[in-house]
LOZA-231467 format. One line per field, with one value per atom (N, C-alpha, C): residue in one letter; x, y, z; atom name. Coordinates in Angstrom, 2 decimals, always signed. Example, Ala and Ser with C-alpha at 12.3 -4.5 7.8 and 13.67 -1.06 7.14 Angstrom:
BEGIN
residu <- A | A | A | S | S | S .
u <- +13.19 | +12.30 | +13.20 | +12.85 | +13.67 | +12.90 .
v <- -5.69 | -4.50 | -3.30 | -2.25 | -1.06 | +0.03 .
w <- +7.80 | +7.80 | +7.80 | +7.08 | +7.14 | +7.87 .
atome <- N | CA | C | N | CA | C .
END
This chain:
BEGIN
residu <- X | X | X | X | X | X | X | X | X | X | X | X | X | X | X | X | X | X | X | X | X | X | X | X | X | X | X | X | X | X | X | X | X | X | X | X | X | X | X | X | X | X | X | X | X | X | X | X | X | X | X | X | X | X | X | X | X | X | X | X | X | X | X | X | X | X | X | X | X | X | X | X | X | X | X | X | X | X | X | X | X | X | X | X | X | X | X | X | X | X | X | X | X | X | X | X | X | X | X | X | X | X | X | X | X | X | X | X | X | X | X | X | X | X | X | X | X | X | X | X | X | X | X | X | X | X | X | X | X | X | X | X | X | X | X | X | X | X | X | X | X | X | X | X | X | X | X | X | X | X | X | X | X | X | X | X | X | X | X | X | X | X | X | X | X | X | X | X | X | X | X | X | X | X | X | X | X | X | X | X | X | X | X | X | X | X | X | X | X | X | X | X | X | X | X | X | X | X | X | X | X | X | X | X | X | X | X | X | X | X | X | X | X | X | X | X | X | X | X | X | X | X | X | X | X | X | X | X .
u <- +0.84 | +0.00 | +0.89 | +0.76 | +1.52 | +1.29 | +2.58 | +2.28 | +2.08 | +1.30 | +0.08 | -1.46 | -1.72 | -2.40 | -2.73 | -1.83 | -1.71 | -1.97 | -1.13 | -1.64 | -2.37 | -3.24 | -4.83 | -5.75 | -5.27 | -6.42 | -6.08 | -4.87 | -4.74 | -4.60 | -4.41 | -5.17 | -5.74 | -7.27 | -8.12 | -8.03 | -7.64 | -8.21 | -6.48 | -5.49 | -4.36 | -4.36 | -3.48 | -3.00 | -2.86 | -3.03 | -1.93 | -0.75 | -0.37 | +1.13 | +1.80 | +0.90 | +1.89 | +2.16 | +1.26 | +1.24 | +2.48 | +2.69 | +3.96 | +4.82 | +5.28 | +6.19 | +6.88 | +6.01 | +6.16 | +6.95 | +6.14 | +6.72 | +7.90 | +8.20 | +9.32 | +10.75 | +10.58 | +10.96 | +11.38 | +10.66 | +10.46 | +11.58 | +11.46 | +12.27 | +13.96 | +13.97 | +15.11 | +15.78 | +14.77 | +15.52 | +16.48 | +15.79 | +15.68 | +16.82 | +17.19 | +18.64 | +19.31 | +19.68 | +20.25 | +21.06 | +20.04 | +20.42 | +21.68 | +21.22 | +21.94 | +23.19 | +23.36 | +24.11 | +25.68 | +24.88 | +25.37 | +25.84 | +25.45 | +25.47 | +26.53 | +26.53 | +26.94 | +26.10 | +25.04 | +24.28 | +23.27 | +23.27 | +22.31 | +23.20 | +22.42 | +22.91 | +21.88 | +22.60 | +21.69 | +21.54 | +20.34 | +20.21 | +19.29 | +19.43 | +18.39 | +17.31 | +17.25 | +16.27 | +15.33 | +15.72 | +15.16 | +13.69 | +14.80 | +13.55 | +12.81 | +13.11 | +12.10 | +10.73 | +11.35 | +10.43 | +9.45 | +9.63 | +9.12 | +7.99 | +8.31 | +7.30 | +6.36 | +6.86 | +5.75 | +4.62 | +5.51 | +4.77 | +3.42 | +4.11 | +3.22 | +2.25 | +2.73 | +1.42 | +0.69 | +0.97 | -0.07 | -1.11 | -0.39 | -1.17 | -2.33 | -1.97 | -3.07 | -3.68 | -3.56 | -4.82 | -5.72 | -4.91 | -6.25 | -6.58 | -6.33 | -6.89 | -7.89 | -8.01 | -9.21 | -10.13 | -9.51 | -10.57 | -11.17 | -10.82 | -11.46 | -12.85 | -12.00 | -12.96 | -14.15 | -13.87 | -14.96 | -15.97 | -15.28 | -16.80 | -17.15 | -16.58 | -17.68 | -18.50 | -17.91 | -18.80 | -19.89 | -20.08 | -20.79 | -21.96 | -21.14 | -22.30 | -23.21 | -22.75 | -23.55 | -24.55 | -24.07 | -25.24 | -26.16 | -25.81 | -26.98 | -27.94 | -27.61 | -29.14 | -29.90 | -29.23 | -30.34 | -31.59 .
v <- -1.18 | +0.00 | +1.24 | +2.29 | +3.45 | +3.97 | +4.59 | +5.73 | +6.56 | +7.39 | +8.20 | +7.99 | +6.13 | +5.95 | +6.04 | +5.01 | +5.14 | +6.31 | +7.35 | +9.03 | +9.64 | +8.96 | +10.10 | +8.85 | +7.70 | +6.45 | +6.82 | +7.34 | +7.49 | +9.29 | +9.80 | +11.49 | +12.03 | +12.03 | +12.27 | +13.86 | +14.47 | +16.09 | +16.54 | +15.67 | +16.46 | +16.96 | +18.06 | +18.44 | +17.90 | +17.85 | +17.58 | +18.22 | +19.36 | +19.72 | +18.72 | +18.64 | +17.82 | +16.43 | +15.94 | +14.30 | +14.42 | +15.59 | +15.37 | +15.84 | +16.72 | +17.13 | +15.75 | +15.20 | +13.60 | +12.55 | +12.50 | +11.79 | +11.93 | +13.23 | +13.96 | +13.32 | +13.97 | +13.26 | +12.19 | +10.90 | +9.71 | +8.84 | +9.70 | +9.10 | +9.94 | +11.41 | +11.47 | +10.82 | +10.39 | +9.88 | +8.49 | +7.97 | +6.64 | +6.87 | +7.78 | +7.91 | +8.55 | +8.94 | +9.18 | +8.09 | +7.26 | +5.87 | +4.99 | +5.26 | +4.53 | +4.97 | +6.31 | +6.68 | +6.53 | +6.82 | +6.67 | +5.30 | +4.57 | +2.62 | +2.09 | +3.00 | +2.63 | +1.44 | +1.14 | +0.20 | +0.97 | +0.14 | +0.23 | +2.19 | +2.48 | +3.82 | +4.52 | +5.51 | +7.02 | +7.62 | +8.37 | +8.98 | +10.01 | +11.25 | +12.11 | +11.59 | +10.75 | +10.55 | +9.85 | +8.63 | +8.25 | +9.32 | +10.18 | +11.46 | +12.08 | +12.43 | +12.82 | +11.88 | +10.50 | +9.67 | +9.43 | +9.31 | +8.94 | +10.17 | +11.33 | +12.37 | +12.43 | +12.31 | +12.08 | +11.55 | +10.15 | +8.88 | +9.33 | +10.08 | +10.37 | +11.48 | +12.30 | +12.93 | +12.79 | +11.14 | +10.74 | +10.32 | +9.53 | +8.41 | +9.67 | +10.89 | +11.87 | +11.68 | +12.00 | +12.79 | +11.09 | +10.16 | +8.23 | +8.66 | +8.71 | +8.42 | +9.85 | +11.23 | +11.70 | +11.81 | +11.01 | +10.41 | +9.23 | +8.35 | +7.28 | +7.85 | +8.85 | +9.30 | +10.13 | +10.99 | +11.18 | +10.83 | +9.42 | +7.87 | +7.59 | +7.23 | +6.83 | +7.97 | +8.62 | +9.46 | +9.90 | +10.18 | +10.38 | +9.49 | +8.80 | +6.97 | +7.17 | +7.30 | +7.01 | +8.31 | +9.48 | +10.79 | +10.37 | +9.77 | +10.24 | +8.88 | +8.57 | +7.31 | +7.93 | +8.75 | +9.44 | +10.48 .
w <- +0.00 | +0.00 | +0.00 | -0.72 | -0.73 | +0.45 | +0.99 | +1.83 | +1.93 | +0.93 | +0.35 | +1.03 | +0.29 | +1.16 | +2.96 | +3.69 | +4.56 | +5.80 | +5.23 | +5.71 | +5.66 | +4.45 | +4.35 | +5.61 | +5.50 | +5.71 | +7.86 | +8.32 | +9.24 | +9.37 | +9.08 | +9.31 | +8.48 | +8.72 | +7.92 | +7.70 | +8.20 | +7.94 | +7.30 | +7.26 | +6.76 | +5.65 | +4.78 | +3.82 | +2.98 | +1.64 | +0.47 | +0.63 | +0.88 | +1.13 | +1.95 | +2.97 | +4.19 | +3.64 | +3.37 | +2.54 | +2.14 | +0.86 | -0.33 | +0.90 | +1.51 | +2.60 | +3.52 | +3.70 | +4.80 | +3.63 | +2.60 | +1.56 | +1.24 | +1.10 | +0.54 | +1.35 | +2.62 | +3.82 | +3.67 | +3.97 | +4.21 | +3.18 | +1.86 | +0.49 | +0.73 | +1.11 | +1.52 | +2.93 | +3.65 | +4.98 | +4.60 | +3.33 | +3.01 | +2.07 | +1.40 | +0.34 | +1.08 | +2.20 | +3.30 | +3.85 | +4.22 | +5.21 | +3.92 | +2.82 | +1.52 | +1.32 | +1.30 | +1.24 | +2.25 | +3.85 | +4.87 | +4.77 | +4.79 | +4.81 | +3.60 | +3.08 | +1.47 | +0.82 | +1.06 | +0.47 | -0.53 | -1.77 | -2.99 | -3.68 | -4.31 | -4.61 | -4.49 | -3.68 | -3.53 | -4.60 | -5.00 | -6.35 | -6.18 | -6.46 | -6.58 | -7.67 | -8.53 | -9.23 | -8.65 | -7.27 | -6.54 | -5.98 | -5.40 | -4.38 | -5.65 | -6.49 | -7.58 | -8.09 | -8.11 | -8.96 | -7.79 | -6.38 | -5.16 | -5.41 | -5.32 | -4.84 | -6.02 | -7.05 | -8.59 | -8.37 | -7.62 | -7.78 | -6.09 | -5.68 | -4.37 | -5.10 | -5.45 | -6.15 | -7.37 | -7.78 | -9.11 | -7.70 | -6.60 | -5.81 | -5.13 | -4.92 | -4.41 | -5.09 | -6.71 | -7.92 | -8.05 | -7.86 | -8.19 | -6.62 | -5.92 | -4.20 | -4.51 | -4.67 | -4.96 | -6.20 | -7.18 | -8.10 | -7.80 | -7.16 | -6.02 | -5.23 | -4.29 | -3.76 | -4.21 | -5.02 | -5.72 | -6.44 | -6.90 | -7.72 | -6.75 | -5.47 | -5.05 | -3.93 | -4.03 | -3.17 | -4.02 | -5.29 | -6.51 | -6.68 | -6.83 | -7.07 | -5.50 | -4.76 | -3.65 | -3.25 | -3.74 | -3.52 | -4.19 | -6.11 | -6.79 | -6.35 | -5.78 | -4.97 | -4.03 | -3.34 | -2.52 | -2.92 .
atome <- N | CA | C | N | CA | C | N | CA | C | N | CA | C | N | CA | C | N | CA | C | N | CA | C | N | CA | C | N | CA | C | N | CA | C | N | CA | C | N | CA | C | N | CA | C | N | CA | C | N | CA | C | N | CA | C | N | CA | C | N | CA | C | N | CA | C | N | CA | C | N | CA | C | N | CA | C | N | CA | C | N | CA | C | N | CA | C | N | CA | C | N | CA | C | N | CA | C | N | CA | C | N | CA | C | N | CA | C | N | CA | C | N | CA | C | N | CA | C | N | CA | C | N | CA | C | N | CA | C | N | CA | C | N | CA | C | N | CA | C | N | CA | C | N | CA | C | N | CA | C | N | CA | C | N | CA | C | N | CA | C | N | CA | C | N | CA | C | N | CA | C | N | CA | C | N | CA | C | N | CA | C | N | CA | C | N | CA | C | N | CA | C | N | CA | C | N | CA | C | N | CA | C | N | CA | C | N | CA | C | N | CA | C | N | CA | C | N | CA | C | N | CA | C | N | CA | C | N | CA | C | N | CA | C | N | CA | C | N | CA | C | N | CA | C | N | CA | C | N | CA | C | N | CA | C | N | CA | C | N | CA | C | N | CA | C .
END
């Protein structure tokens, strides 16, 4: 499960800034540790492709939410 998901599914009222901010984070803490360790290779293309990929996972997680929140008004 992305950790996109995860953060909206456990704080409901947060940001999109903060989401990509945490993300942002999370992927540099992580080419950090690589770097530090000398394990795998650190890459700025890494932290780029990570935060992309975190803000395609926003724009499907509120097109998600919006079918079905949609589907389910027009019944009432």
């Amino acid at each position: 499960m992305p950790l996109v998901v995860i953060i909206k599914l456990h704080f409901k009222a947060i940001k999109y800034q903060n989401i990509i901010l945490i993300c942002t984070g999370v992927s540099l803490f992580i080419e950090l540790i690589q770097y530090a360790l000398k394990r795998g290779v650190a890459d700025i293309d890494d932290i780029i492709l990570n935060v992309l990929g975190s803000i395609i996972s926003l724009m499907i997680l509120q097109l998600v939410k919006h079918l079905i929140i949609g589907k389910s008004s027009v019944g009432q």
